[in-house]
TIVO-2410 file (N, C-alpha, C; in nm, 3 decimals):
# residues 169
REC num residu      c1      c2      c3 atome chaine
REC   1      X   2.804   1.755   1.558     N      A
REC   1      X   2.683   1.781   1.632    CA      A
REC   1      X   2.585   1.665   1.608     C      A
REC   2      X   2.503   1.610   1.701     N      A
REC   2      X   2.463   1.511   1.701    CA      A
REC   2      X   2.322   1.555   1.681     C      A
REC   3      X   2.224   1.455   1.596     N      A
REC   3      X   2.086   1.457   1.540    CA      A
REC   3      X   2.004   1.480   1.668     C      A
REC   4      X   1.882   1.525   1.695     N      A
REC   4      X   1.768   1.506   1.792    CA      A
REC   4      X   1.761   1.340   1.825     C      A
REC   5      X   1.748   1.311   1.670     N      A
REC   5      X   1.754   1.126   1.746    CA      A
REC   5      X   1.843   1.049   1.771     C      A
REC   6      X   1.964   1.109   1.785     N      A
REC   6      X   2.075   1.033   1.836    CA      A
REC   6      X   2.095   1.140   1.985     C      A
REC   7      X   2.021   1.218   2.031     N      A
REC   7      X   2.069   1.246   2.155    CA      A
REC   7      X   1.923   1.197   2.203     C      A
REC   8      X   1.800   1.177   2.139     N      A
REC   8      X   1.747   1.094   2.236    CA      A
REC   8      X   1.813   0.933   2.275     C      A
REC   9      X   1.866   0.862   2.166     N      A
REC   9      X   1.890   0.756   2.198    CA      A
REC   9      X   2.016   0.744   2.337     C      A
REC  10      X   2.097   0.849   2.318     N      A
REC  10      X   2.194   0.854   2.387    CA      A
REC  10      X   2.135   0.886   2.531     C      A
REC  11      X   2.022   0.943   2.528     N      A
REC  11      X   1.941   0.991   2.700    CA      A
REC  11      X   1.874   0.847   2.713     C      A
REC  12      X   1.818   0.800   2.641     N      A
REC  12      X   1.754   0.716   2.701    CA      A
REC  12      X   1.800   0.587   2.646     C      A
REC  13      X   1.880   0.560   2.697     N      A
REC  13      X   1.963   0.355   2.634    CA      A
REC  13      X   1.852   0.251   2.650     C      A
REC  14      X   1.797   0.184   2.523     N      A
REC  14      X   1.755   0.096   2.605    CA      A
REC  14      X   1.835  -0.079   2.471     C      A
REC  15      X   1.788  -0.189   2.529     N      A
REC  15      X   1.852  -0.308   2.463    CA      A
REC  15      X   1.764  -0.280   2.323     C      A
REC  16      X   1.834  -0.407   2.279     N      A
REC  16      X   1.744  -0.436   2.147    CA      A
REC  16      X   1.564  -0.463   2.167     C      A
REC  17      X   1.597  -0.562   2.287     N      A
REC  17      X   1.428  -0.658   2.261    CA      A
REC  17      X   1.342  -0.490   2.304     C      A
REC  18      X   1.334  -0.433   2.367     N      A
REC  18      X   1.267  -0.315   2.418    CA      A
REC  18      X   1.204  -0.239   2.352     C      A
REC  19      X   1.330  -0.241   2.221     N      A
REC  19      X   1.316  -0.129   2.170    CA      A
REC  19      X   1.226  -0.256   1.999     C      A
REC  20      X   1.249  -0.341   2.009     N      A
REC  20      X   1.135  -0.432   1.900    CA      A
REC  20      X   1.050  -0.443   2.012     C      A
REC  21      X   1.010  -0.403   2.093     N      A
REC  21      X   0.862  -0.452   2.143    CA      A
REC  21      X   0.807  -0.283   2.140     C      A
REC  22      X   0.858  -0.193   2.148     N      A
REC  22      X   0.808  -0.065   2.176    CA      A
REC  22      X   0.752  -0.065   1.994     C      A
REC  23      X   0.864  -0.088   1.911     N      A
REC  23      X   0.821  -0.095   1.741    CA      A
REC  23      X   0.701  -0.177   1.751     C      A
REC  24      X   0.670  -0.291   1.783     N      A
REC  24      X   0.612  -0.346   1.777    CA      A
REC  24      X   0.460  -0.321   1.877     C      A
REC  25      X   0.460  -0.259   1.963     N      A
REC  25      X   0.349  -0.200   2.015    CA      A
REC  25      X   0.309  -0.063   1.947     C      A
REC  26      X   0.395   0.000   1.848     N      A
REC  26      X   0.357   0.131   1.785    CA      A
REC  26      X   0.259   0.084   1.642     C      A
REC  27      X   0.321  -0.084   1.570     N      A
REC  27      X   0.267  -0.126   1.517    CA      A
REC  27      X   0.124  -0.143   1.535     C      A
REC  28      X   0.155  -0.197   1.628     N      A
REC  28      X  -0.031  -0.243   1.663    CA      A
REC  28      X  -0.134  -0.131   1.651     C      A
REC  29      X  -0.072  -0.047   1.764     N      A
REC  29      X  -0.183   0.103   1.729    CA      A
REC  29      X  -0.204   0.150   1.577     C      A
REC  30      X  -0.075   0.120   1.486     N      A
REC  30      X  -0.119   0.190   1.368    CA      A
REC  30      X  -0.205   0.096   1.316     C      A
REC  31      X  -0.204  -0.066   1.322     N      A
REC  31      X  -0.297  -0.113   1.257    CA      A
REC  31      X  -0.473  -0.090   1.333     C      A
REC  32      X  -0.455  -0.063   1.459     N      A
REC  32      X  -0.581  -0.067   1.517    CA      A
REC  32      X  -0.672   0.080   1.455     C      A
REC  33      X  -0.543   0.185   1.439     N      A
REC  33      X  -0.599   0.321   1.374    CA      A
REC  33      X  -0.659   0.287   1.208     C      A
REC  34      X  -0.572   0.195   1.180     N      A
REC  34      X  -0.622   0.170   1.005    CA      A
REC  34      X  -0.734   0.133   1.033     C      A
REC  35      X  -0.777  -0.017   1.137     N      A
REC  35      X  -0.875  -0.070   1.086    CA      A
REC  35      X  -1.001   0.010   1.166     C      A
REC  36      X  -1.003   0.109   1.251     N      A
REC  36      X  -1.093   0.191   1.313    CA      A
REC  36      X  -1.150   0.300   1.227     C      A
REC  37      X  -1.064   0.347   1.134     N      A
REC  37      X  -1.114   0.456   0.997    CA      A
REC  37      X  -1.137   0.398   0.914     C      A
REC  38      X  -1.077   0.293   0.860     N      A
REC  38      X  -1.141   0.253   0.747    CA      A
REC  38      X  -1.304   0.160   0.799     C      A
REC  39      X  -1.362   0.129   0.930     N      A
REC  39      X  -1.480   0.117   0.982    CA      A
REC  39      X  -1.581   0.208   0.943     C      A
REC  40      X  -1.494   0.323   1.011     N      A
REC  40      X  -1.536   0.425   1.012    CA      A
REC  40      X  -1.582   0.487   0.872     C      A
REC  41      X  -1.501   0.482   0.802     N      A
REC  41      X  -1.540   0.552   0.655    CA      A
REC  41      X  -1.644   0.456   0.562     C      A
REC  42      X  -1.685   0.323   0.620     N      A
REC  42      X  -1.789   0.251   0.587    CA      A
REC  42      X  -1.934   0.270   0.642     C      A
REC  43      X  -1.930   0.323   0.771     N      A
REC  43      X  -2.025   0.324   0.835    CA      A
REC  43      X  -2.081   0.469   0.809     C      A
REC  44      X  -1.957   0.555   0.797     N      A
REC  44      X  -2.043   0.668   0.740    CA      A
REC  44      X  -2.087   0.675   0.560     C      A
REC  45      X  -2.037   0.605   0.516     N      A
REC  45      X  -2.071   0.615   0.368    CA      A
REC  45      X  -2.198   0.538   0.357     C      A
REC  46      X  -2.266   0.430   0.436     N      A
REC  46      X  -2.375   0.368   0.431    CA      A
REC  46      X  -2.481   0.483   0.509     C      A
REC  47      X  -2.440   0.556   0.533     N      A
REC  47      X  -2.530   0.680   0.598    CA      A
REC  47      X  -2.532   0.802   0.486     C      A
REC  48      X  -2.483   0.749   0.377     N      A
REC  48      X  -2.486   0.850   0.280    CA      A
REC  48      X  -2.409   1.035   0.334     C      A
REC  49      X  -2.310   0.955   0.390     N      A
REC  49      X  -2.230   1.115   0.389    CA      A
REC  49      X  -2.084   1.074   0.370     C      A
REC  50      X  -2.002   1.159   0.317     N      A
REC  50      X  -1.864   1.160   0.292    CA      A
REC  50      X  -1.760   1.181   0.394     C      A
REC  51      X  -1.664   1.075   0.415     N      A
REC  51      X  -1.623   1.104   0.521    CA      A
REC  51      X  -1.444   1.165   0.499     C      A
REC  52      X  -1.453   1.309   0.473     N      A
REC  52      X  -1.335   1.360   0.430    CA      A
REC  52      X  -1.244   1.337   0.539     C      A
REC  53      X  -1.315   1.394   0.677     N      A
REC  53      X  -1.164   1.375   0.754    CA      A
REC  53      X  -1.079   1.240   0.780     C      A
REC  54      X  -1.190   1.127   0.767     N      A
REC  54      X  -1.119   0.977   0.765    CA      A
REC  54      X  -1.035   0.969   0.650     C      A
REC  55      X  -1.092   0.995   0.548     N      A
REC  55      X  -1.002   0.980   0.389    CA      A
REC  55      X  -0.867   1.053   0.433     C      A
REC  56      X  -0.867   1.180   0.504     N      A
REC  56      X  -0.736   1.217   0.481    CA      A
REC  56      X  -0.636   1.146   0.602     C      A
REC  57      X  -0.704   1.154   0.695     N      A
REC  57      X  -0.609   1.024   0.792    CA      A
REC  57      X  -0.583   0.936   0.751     C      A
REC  58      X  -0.609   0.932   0.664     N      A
REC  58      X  -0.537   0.771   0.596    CA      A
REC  58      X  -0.471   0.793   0.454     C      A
REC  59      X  -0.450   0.931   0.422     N      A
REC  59      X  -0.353   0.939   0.297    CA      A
REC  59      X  -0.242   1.011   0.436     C      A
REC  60      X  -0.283   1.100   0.499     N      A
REC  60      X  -0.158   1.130   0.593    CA      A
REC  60      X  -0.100   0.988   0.704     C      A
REC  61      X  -0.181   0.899   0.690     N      A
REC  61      X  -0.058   0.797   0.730    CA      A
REC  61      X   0.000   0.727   0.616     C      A
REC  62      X  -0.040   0.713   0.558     N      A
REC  62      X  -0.010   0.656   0.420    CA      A
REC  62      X   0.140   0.713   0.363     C      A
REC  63      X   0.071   0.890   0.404     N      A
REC  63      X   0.236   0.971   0.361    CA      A
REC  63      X   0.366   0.960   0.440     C      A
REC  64      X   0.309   0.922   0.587     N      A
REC  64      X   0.415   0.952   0.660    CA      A
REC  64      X   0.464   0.802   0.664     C      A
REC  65      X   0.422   0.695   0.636     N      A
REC  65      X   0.487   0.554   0.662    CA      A
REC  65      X   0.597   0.527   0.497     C      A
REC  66      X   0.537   0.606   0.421     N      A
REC  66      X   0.624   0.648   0.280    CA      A
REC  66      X   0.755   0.735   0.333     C      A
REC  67      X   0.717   0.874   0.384     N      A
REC  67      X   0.831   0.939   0.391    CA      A
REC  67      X   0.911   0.883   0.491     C      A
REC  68      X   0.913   0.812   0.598     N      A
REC  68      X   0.997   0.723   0.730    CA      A
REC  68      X   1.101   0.622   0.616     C      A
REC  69      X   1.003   0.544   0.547     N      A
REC  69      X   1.062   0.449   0.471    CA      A
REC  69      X   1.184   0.521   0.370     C      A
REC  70      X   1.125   0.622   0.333     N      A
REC  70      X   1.242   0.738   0.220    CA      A
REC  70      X   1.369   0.764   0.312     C      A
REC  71      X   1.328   0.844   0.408     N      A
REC  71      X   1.431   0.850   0.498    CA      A
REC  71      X   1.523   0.764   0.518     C      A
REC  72      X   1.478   0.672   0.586     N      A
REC  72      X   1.576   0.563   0.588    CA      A
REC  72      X   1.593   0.466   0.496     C      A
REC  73      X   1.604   0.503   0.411     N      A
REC  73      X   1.634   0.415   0.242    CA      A
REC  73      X   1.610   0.305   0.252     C      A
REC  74      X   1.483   0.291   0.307     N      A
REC  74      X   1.421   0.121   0.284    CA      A
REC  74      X   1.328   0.137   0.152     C      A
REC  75      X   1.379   0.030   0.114     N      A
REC  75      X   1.344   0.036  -0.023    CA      A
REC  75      X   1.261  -0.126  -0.048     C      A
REC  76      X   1.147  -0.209  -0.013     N      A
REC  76      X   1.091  -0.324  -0.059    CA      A
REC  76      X   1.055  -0.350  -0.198     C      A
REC  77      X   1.098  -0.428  -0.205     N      A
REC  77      X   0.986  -0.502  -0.353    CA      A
REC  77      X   0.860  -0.501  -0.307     C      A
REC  78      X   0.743  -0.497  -0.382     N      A
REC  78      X   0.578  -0.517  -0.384    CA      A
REC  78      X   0.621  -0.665  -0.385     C      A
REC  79      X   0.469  -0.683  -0.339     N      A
REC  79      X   0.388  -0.802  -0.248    CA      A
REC  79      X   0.278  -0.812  -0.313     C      A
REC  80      X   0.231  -0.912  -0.416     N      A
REC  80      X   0.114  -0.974  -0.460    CA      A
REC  80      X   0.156  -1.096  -0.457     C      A
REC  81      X  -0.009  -1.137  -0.410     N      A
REC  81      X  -0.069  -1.277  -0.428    CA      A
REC  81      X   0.043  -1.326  -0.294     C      A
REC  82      X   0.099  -1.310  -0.203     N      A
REC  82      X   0.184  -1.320  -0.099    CA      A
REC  82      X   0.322  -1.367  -0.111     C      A
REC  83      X   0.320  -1.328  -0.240     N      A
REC  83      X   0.484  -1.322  -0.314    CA      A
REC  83      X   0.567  -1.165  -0.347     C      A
REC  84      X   0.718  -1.137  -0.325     N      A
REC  84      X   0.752  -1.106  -0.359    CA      A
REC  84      X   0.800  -1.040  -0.477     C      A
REC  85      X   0.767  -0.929  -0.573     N      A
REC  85      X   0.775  -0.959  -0.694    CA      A
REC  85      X   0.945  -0.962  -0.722     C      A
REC  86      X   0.961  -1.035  -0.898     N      A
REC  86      X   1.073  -1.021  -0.904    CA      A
REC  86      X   1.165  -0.889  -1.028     C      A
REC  87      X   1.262  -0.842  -0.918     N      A
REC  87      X   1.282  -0.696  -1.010    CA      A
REC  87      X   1.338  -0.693  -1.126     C      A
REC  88      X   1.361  -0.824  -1.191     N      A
REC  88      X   1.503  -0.804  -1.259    CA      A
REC  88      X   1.337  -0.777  -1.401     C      A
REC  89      X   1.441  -0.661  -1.477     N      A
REC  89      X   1.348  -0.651  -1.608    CA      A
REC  89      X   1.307  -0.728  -1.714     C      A
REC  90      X   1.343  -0.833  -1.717     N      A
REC  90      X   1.312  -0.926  -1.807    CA      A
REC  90      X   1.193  -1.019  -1.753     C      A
REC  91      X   1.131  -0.967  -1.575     N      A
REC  91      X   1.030  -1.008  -1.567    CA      A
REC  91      X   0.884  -0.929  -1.604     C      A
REC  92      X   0.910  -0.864  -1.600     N      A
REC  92      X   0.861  -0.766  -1.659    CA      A
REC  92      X   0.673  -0.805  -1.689     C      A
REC  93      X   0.705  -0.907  -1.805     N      A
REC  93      X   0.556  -0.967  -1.859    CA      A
REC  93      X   0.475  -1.031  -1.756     C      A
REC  94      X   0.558  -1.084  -1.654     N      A
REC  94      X   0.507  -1.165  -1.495    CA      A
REC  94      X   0.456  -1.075  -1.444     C      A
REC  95      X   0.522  -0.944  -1.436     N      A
REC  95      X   0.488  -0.865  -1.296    CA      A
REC  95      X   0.318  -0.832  -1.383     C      A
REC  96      X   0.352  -0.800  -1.530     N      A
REC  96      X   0.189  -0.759  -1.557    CA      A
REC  96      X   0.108  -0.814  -1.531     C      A
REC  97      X   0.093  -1.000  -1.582     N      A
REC  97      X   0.021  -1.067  -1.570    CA      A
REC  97      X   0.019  -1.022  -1.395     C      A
REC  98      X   0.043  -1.062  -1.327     N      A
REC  98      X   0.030  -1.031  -1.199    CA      A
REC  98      X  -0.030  -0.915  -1.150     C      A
REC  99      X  -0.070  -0.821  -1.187     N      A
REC  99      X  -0.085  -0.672  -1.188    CA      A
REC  99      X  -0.261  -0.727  -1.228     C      A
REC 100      X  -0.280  -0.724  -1.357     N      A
REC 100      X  -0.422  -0.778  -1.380    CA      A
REC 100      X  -0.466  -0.862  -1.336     C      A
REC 101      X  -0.448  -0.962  -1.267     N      A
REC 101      X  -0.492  -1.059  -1.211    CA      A
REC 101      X  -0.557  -0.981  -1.054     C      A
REC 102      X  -0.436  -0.903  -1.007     N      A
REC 102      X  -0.436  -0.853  -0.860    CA      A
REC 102      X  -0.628  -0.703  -0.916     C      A
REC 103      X  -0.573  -0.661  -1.029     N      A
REC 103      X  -0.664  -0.571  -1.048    CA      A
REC 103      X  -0.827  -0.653  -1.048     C      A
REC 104      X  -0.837  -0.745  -1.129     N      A
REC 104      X  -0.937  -0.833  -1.168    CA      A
REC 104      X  -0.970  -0.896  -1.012     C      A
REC 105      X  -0.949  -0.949  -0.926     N      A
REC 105      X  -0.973  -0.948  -0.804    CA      A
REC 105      X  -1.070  -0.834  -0.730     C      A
REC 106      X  -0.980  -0.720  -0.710     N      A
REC 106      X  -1.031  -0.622  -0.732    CA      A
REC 106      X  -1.169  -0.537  -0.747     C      A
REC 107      X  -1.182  -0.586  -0.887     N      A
REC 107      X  -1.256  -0.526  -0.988    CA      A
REC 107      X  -1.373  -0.607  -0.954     C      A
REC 108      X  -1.379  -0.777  -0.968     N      A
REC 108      X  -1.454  -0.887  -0.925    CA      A
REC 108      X  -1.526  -0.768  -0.787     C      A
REC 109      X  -1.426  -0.753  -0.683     N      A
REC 109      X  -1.497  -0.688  -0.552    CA      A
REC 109      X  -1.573  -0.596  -0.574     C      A
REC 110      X  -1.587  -0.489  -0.630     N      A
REC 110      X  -1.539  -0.379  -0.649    CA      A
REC 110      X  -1.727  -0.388  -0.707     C      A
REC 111      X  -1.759  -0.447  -0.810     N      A
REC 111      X  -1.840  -0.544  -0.908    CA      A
REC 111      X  -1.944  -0.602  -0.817     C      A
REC 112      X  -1.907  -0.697  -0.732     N      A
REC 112      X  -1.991  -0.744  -0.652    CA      A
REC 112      X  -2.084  -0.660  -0.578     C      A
REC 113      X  -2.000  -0.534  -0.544     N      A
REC 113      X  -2.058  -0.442  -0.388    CA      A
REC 113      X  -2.165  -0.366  -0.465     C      A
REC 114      X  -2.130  -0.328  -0.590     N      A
REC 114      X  -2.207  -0.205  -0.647    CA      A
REC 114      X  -2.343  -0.313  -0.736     C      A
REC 115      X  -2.323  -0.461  -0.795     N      A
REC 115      X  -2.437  -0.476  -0.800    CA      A
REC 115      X  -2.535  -0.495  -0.665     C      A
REC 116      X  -2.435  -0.564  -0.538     N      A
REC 116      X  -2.532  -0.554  -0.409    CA      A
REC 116      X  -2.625  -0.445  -0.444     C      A
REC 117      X  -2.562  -0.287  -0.409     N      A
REC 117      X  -2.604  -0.191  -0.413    CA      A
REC 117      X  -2.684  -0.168  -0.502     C      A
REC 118      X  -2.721  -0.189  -0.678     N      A
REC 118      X  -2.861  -0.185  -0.771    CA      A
REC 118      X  -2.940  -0.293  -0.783     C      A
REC 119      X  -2.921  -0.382  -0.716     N      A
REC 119      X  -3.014  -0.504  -0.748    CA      A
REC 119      X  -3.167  -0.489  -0.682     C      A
REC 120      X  -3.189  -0.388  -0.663     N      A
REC 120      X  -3.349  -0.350  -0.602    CA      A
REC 120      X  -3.365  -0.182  -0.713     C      A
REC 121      X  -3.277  -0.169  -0.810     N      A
REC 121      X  -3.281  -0.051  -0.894    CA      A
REC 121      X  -3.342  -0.103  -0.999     C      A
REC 122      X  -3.366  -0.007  -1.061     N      A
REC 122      X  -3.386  -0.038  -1.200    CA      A
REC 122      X  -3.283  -0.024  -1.331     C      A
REC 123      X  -3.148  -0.041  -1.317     N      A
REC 123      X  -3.046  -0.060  -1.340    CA      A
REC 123      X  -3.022  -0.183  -1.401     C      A
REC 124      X  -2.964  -0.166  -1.581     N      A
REC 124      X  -2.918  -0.296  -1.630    CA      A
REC 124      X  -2.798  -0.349  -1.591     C      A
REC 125      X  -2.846  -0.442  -1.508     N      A
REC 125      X  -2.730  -0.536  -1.399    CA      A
REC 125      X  -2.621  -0.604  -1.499     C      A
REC 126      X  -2.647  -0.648  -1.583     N      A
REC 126      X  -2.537  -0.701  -1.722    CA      A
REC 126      X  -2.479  -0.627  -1.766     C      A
REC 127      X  -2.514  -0.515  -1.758     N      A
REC 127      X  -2.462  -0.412  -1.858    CA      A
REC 127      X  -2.334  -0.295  -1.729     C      A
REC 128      X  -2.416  -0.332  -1.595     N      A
REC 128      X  -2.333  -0.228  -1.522    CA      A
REC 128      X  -2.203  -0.391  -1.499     C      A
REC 129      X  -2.217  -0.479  -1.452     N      A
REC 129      X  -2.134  -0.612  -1.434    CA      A
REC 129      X  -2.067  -0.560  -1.536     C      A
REC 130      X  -2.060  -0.535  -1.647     N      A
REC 130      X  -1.961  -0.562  -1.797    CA      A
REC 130      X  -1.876  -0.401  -1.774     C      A
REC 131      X  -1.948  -0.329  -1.759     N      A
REC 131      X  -1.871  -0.207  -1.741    CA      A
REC 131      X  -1.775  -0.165  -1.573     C      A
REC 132      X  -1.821  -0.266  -1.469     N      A
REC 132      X  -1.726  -0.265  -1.399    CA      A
REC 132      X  -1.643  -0.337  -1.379     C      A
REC 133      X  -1.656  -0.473  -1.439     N      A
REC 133      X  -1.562  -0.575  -1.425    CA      A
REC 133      X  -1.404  -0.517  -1.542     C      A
REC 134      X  -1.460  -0.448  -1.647     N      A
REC 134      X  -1.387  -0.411  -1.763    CA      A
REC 134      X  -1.297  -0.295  -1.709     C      A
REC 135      X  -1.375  -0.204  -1.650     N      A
REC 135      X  -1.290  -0.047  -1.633    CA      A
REC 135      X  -1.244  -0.106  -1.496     C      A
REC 136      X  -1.299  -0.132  -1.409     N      A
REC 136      X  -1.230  -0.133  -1.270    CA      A
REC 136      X  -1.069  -0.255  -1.320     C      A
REC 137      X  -1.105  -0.357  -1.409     N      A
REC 137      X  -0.979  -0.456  -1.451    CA      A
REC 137      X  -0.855  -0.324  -1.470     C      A
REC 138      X  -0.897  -0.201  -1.580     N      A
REC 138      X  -0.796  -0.166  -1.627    CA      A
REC 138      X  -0.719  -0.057  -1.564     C      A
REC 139      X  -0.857   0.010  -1.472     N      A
REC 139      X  -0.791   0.121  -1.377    CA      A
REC 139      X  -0.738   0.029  -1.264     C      A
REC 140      X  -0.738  -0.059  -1.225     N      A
REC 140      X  -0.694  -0.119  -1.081    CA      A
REC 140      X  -0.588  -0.165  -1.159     C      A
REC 141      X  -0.540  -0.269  -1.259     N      A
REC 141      X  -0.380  -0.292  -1.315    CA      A
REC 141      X  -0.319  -0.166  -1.314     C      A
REC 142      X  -0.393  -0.081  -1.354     N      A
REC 142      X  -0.285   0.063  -1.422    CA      A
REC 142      X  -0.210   0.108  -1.278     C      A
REC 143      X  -0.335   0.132  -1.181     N      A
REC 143      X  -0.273   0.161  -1.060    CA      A
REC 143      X  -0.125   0.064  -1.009     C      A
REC 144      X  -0.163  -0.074  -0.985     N      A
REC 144      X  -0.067  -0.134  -0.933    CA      A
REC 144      X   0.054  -0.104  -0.978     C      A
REC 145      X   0.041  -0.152  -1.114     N      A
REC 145      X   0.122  -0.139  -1.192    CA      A
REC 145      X   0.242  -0.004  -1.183     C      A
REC 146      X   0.148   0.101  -1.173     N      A
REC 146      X   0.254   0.236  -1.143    CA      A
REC 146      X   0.339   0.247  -1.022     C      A
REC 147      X   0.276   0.216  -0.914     N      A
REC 147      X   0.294   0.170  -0.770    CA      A
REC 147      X   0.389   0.084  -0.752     C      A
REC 148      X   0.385  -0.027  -0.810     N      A
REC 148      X   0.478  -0.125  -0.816    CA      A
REC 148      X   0.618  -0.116  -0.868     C      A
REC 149      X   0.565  -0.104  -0.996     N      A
REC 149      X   0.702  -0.054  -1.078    CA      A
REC 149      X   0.754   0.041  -1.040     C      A
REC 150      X   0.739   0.142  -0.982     N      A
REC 150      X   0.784   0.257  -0.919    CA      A
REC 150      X   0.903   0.248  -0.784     C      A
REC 151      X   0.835   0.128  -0.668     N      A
REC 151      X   0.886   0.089  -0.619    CA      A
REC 151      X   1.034  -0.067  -0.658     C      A
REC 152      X   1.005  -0.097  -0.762     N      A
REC 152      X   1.087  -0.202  -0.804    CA      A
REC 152      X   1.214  -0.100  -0.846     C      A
REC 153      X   1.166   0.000  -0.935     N      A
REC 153      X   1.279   0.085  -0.981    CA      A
REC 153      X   1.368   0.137  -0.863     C      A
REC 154      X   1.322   0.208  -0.751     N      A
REC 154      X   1.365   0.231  -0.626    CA      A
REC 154      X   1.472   0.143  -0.588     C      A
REC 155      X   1.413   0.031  -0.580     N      A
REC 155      X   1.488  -0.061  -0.502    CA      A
REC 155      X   1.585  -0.116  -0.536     C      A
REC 156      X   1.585  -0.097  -0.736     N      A
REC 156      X   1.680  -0.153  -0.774    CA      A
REC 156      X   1.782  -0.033  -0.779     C      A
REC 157      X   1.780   0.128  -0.799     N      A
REC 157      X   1.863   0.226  -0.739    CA      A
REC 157      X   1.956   0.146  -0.666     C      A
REC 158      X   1.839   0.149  -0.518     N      A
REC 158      X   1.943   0.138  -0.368    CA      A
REC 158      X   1.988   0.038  -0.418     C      A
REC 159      X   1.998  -0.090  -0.476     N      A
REC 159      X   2.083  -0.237  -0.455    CA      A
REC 159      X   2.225  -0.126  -0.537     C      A
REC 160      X   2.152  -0.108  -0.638     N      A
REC 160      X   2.303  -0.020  -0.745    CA      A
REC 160      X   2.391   0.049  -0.673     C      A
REC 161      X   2.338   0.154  -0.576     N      A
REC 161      X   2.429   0.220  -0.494    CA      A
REC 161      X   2.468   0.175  -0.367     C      A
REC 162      X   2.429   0.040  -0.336     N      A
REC 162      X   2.498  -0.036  -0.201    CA      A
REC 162      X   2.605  -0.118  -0.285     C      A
REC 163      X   2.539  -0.132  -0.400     N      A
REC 163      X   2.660  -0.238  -0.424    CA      A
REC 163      X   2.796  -0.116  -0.509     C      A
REC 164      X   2.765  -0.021  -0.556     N      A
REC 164      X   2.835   0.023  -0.597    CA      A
REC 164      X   2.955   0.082  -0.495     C      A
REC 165      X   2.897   0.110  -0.341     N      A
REC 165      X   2.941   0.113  -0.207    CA      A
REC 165      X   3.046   0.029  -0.168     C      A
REC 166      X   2.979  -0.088  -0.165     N      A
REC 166      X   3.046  -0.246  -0.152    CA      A
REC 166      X   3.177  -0.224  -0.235     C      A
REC 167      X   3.139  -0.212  -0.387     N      A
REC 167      X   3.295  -0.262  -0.452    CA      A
REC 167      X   3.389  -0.140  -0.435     C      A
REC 168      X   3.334  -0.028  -0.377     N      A
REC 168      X   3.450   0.126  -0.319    CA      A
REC 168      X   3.528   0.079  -0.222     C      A
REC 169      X   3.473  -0.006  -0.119     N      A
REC 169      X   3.620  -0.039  -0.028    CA      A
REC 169      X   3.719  -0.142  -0.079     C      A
***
């Protein structure tokens, strides 16, 4: 018995290029939806209100471009600094350094916006600089870091069980 998406494909044939330009026009809308909420969730937060329903449109795409990828056992390495990381474990100390660096970036931003935001307060500006450059460094590595490694482990699974595939025939 054949899947829902193999009897659509079978109703409707189309070539390769069609069907990368249709991917590729679905692309676009999702990036035009990212960058329209995340507008959005700026413009209302400078209005001093919370913008729950944007936040969750964007963990529910977030979930569903995760679960597509699960599905079909695509499995990437992370992407810092516009490199590839590398999985094998003995890089291990790279990927950190890399991780804090990506956090410290970050954190630098992160740092910048919120003194914008007290520099007409009466707020010790040295003292909030030292406490966000420090915690945002260690919560933004920790994050990547879990994220990353999480996905490196993944990926090195699938290579294990393609290749373990490979040497079965």
């Amino acid at each position: 018995m054949k899947t829902a998406n193999e009897q659509m494909v079978d109703l409707y044939k189309t070539d390769e290029r069609t069907a990368q330009v249709n991917e590729k026009g679905l692309a676009a809308c999702g990036v035009a939806a990212i960058f329209y909420v995340t507008i959005r969730i700026i413009y209302v937060g400078f209005h001093g209100e919370l913008a729950v329903p944007e936040l969750v449109l964007l963990f529910i795409m977030a979930a569903m471009m995760s679960l597509v990828k699960r599905k079909n056992h695509l499995h990437e390495l992370p992407v810092l600094f516009g490199k590839r990381l590398d999985p094998a474990p003995e890089a291990f100390p790279k990927r950190l350094l890399l991780y804090v660096l990506s956090a410290l970036r970050l954190s630098v931003t992160w740092t910048l916006l919120d003194v914008f935001g007290k520099v007409t307060g009466l707020d010790s500006v040295p003292l909030t600089v030292g406490l966000d450059l420090t915690l945002g460094t260690l919560i933004f590595a920790l994050i990547d870091m879990l994220i990353n490694e999480k996905q490196i482990r993944a990926y090195r699974r699938e290579q294990a069980r393609l290749d373990a595939e490979e040497n079965a025939i």
